[in-house]
N, C-alpha and C positions, 0 to 999 in steps of 0.2 A: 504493500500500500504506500511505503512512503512517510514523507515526513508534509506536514500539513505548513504550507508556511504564509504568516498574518504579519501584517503591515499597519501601524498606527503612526499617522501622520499628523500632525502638530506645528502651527502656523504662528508664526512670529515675525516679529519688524525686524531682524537681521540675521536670523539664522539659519546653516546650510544644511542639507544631507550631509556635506565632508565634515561640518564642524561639529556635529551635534546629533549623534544616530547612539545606537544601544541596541542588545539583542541576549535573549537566552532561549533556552531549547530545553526539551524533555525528547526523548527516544521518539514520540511521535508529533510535536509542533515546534516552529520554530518562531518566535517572535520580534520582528525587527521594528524598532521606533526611529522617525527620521523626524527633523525639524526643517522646514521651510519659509521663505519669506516672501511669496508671491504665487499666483494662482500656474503662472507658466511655469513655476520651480515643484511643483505639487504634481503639475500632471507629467513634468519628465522625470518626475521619483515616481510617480504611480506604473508610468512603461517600463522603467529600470526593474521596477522590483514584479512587474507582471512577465519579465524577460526573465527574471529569475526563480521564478515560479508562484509567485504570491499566489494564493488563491482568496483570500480575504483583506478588504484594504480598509479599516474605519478612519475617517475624518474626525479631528477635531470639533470642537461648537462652532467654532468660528467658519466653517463650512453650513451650508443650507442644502436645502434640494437640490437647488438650481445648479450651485456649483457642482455638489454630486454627482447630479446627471452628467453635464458637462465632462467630468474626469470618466464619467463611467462610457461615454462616447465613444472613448480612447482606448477602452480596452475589450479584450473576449467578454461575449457578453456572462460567458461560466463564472466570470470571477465578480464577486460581492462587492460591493461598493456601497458603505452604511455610514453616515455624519451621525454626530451626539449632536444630541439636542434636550433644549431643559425645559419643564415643563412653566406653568404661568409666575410661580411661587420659588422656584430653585434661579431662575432669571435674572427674577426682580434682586432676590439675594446676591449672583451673581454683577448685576449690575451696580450696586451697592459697593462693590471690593475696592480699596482704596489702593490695593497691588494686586499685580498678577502673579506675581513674581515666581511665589509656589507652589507647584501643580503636581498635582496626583493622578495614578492610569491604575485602572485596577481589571484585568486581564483574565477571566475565568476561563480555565481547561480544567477537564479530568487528568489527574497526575500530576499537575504543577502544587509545587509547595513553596508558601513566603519564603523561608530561610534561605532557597537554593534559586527562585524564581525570582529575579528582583535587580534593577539597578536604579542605578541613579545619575542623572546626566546635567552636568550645571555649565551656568554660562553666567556672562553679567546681565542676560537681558532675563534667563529662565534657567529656575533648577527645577527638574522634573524627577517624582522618585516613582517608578514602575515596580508593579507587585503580581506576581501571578500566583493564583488559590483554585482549588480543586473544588471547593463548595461556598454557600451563604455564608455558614458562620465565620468561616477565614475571611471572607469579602467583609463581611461589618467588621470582623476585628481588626483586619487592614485597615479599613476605612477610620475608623476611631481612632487607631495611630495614628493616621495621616492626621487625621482633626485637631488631636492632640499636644502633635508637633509641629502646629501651626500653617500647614499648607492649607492654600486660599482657598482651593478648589479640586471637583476631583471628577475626574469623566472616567464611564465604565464601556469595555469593549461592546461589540453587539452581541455575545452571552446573554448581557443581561436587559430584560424587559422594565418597562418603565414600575412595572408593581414590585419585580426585586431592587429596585434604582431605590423607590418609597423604602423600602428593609434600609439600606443604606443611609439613606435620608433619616431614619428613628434612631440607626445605629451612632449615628455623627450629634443625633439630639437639633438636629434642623443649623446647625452652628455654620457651615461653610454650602456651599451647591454644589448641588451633584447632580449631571449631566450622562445621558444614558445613550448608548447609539441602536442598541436592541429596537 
């Protein structure tokens, strides 16, 4: 079968795929996180990594539909093409944030474990801490760390649907927004 390999892309005012990417694996997924600073730098990491076999690519919030489609134009139509997005309430909080600066990805596969599934990627414009968990309770307990340790926000891969996003959202005690791509 192979190794399954996912793509999370994350949009910023000066950051590249060369300067600012991260990746870990389990026996069967591979997870590669890239940063970008433009819609044209986005959909030549969405070919790059669809040349490489990605078979799942989520956007950031800061992606819509429209762009979505857009990148999804670009590639085989087999391969997934899912934006986070917050619902009326995680937004507004969202909108609210006086930084972006710290951001959380929370990544659910069967087999990944926080301790071994996890990095963290920083720059002066974004530190990003990525977590991959095999169920719910690891994701709220990730997530609460993350809350904990002050990171502003936190977007979940498309795993999770907007009613595990709300688990997330109780788990954090409503403190930061939580953004779901499910």
């Amino acid at each position: 079968m192979g190794v399954f390999k996912y793509v999370f892309i994350l949009n910023s005012e000066t950051l590249t795929p060369e300067n600012y990417h991260g990746s870990f694996e389990s026996d069967s997924f591979k997870v590669n996180v890239f940063g970008v600073n433009s819609m044209d730098m986005a959909c030549k990491t969405v070919e790059k990594a669809v040349k490489d076999g990605a078979q799942l690519i989520d956007l950031c919030g800061d992606y819509d539909e429209a762009k979505a489609n857009e990148i999804k134009s670009l590639v085989n139509k087999d391969v997934g093409i899912k934006f986070v997005r917050y619902n009326d309430v995680e937004m507004a909080k969202f909108n609210a944030l006086t930084s972006i600066k710290t951001y959380g990805i929370i990544i659910k596969v069967d087999g990944f474990a926080p301790e071994i599934h996890n990095l963290k990627m920083e720059s002066d414009e974004l530190d990003t801490t990525v977590v991959g968990v095999s169920n719910m309770k690891e994701a709220c307990d990730q997530a609460k760390k993350m809350a904990d340790s002050g990171i502003a926000f936190i977007e979940l891969c498309s795993a999770f649907d907007e009613e595990k996003a709300n688990e997330i959202v109780s788990a954090v005690n409503g403190k930061i927004p939580v953004g779901f791509a499910g």
